[in-house]
C-alpha positions in Angstrom: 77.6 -102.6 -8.1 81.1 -101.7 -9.6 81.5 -98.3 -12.1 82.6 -101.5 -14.5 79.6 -103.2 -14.1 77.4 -100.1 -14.4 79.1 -99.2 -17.5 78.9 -102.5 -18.9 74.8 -102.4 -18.4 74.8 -98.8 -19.8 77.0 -99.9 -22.9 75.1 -103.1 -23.4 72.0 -100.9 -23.5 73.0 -98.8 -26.1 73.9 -101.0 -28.6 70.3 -102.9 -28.2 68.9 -99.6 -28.5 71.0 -99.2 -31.4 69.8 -102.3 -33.3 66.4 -101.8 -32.5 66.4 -98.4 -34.4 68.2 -99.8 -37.1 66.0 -102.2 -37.5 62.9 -100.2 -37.8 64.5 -98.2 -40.6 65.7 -101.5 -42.4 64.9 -101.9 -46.3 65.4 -105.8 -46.4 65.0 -108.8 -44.1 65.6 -112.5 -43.6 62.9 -114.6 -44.1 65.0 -117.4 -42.3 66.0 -115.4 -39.3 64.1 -111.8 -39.7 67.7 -110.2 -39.4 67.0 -106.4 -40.7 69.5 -104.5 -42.7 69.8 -101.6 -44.9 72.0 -102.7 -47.9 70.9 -105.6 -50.2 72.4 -108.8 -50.2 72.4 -112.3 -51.7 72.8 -113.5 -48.3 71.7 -112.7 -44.8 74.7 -111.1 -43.0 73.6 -112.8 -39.5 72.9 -116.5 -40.7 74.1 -117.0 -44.3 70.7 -117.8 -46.1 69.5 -116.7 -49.3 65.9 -115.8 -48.5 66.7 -112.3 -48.5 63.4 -109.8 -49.2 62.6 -106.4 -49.1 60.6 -105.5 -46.1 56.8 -104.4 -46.3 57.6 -100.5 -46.1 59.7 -100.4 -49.6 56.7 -103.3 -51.3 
């Protein structure tokens, strides 16, 4: 396997890691795709849809 390729895997990592603690600490959610985010929005930031809610750790 390539340093490139290794990276890549390493970087790609990361980021999944990344989302996956941001997620955890989200306030709201997407009850059409469960997208997690921290700042309220009329509309889901991943799909567009309105059925926007806080999550069950702020209810």
């Amino acid at each position: 396997m390539g340093i490139f390729n290794r990276l890549g895997r390493e970087v790609e990592q990361f980021k999944q890691t990344a989302k996956n603690a941001a997620a955890e600490d989200a306030e709201y959610r997407c009850r059409a795709c469960d997208a997690r985010f921290t700042a309220q929005n009329d509309r889901c930031p991943e799909c567009g849809a309105k059925e926007v809610e806080p999550t069950e750790s702020e209810a």
